[in-house]
C-alpha positions in Angstrom: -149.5 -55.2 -10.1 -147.7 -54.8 -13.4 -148.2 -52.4 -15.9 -149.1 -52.6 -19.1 -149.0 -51.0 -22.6 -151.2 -48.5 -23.3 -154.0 -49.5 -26.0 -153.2 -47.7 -29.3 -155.3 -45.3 -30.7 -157.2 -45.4 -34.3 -154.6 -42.8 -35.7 -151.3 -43.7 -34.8 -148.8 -45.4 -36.8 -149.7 -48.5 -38.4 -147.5 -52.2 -38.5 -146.5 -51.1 -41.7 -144.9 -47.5 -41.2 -147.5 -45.2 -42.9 -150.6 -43.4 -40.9 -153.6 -44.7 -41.3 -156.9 -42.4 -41.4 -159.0 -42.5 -38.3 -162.0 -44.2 -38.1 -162.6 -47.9 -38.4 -159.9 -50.1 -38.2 -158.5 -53.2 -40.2 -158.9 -56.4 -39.6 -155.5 -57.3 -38.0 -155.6 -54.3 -36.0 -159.1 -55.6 -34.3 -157.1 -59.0 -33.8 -154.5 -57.2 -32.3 -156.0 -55.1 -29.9 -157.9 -58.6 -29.0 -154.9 -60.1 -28.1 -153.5 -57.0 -25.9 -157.1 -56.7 -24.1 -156.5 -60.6 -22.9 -153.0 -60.0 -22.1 -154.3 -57.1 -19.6 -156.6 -59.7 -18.2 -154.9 -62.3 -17.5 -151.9 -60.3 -16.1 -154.6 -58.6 -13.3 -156.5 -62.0 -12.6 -152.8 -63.5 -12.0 -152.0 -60.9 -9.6 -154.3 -60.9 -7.7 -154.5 -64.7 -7.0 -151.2 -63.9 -5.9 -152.0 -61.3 -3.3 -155.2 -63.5 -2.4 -153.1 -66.7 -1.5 -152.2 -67.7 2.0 -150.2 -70.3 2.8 -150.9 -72.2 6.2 -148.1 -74.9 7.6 -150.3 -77.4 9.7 -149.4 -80.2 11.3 -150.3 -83.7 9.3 -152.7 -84.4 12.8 -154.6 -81.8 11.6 -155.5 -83.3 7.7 -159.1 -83.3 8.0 -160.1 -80.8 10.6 -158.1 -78.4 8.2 -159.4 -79.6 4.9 -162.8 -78.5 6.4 -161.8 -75.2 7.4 -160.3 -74.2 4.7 -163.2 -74.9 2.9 -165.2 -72.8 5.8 -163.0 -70.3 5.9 -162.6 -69.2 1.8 -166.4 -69.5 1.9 -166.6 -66.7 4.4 -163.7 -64.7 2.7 -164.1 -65.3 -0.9 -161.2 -63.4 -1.5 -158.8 -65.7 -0.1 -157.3 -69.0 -1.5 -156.0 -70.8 0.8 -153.3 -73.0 0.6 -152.5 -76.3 2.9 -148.8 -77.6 3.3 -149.4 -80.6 6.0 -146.6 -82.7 7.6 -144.5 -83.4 11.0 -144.4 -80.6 13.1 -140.6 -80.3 13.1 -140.3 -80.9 9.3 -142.2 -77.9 9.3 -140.3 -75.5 11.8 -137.6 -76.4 9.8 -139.0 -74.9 7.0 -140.2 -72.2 8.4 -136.9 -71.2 9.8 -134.8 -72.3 6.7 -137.0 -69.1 4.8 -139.6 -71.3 3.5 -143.0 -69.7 2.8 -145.5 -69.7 5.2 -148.5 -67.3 6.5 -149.4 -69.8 9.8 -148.1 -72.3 11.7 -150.3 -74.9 13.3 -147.8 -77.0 15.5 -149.1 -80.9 16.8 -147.0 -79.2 20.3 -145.9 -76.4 22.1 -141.7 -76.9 21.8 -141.4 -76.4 17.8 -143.8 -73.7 18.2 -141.5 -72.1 20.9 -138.2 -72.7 18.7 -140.1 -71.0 15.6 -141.3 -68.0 18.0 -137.8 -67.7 19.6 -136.3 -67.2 16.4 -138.7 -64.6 15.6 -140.0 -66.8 12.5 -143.9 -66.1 14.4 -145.8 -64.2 16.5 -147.0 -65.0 20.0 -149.0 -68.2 19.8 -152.5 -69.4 20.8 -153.2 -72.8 21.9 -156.4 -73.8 19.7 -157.2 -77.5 20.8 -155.7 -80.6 22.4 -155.7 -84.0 21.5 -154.3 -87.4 23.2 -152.7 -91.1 21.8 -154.3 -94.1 20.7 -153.0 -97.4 19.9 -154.1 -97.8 16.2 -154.2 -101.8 14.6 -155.6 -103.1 11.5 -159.5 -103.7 11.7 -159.0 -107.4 11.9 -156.2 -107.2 14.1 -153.9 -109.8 13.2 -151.6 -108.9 15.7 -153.9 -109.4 18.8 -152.3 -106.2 20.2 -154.2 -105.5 23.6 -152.5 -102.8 24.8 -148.6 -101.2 25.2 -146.9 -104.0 26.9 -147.5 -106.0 23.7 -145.0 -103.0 21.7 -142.6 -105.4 23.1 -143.0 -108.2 21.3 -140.2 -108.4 19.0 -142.3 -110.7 17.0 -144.9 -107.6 16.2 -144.3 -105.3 13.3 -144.6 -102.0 15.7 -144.1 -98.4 14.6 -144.0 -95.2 15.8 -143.4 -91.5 14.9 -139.8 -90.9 14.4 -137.8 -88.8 17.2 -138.7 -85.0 17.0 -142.3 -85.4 15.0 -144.6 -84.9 18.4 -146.5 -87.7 17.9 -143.1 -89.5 18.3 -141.7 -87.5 21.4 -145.4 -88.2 23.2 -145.7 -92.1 22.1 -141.8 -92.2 23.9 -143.2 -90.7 26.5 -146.0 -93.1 27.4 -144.1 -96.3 26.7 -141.8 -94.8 29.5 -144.5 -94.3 31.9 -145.7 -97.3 31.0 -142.2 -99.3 31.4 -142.4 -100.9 28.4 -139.0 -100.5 25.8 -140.8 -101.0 22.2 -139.8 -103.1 19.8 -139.8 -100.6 16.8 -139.3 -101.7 13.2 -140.0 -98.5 11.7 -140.2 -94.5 12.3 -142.5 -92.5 10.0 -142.1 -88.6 9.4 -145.5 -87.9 10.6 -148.5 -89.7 12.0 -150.5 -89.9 9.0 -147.2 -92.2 7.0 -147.4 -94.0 10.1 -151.7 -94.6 9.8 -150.8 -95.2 6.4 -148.7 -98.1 6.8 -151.1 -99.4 9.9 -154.2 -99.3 7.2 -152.5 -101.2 4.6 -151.5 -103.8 7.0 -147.6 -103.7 6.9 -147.8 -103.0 10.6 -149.4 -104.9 13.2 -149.7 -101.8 15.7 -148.8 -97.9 15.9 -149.2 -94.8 18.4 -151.1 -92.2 16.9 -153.9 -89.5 17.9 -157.2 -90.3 18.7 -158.3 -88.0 15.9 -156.6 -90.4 13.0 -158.2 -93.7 14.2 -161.1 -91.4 13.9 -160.6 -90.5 10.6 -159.8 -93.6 9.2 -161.7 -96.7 8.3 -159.3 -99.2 7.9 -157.8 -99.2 11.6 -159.6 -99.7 15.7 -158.0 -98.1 18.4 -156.8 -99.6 21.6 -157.1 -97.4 24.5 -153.9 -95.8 26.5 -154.6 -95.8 29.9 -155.3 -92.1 31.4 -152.5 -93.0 33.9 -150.0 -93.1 31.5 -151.5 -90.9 28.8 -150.8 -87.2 27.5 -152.5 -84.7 26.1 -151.1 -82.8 23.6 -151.9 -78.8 23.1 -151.9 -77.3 19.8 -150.9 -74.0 19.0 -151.4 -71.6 16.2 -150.0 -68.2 14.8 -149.1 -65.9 12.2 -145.6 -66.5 11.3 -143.4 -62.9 11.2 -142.7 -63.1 7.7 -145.7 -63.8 5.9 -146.6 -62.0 2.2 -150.6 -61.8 3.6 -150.6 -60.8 7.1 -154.4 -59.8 7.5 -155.9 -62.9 5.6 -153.2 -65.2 8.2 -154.4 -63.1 11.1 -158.1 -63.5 9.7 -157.7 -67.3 9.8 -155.7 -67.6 12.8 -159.1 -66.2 14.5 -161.2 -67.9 12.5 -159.8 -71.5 13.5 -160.2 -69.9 17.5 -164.1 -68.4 17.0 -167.0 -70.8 17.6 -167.2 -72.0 14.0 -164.2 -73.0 13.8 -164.1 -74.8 17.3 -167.3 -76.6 16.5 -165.6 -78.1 13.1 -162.0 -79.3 15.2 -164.4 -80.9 17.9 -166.4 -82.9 14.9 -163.2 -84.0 14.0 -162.0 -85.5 17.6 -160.0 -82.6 19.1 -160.4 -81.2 22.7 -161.2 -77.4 23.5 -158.1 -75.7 24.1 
């Protein structure tokens, strides 16, 4: 916290050099002592929003299910702002391990949670919830997409997650179990850029989680066959070198308790 000056008192030496009687003061002494009594102020209330923040790295996957929860969670610790930085799971290991701040990790899979963990950038993880893929299309379908085979129809605009993002690494996964070899005009850095440009129309099809066609109203999923399907597990945990390691380990079991549960399965995700 910093420190500072001590208020004067009525008797010490005024601006002008001389001593000044005690008792009541002048005018620009009142205005002064104003301005020093704010100053304290706003120095305290700025550090302790500063001790107060926590900043949790979640995978994009995990937009709206985390906006609630966050909202849950600073209601039941008033104390604590928390702080959302959302995006593709590997974008975020990378920052993570490049020294980027970060109280928790929520990873979209188990392998960038495992590289973060072996590099001793976070503690053991938990697995919180699961989700699986979904074809997304616009709502009017221009496209006619009716299931995977079509991603080979170089005459689609098709996209997918780019290489490394998990939403990528699964949706490669699938089309090989299914035998099809996509036609891909465009990678995205995480699945909500990709929903993005399957909303807007630019796209005539996509691979995303069933919890983003969820969320959105401009797209309709097409199922994935359970055959050829995944499901992906989701871990969370404090990362080693947090600034606020009992509000991160606070959340972390906060977004594993029943409340927390209950809002991730309104949202689309599977129990853990």
């Amino acid at each position: 916290m910093p420190t500072c000056p001590p208020l004067p008192e009525a008797g010490e030496v005024s601006p002008a050099g001389g001593r000044r009687r005690r008792g009541r003061l002048p005018r620009v002494w009142l205005v002064g002592l104003l301005a020093l009594v704010l100053f304290v102020a706003a120095c305290d209330r700025g550090s302790t929003a500063s001790e107060s923040e926590l900043l949790v790295s979640a995978a994009a996957s995990l937009t709206d299910a985390f906006a609630e929860i966050e909202a849950a969670f600073e209601s039941a610790n008033p104390g604590v702002d928390v702080v959302l930085n959302l995006g593709g799971s590997s974008v975020l290991r990378e920052q993570i391990l490049e020294g980027a701040p970060a109280d928790v990790f929520a990873s979209a899979d188990i392998a960038n949670m495992d590289l973060v963990v072996a590099a001793d950038g976070a503690e053991i993880s938990q697995v919180f919830a699961t989700n699986q893929l979904q074809i997304a299309v616009p709502l009017d379908n221009p496209g006619a997409v009716a299931g995977l085979a079509d991603f080979g129809d170089e005459e689609l605009l098709i996209g997918l997650c780019a290489p490394g993002v998990p939403c990528g690494d699964f949706a490669e996964e699938v089309l090989e179990r299914a035998g099809v070899t996509a036609a891909v005009d465009t990678y995205e850095p995480s699945v909500r850029a990709l929903l993005t440009k399957i909303e807007s129309g630019d796209l005539d099809a996509g691979v995303v989680y069933v919890t983003d066609v969820a969320a959105s109203e401009a797209v309709t999923g097409v199922e994935i066959p359970a055959s050829v399907n995944v499901t992906a597990a989701y871990p969370i945990a404090a990362t080693s070198g947090g600034s606020n390691a009992d509000a991160a380990g606070a959340f972390v079991a906060f977004v594993l308790s029943t409340d927390g549960q209950e809002i991730l399965a309104r949202h689309g995700f599977g129990a853990p």
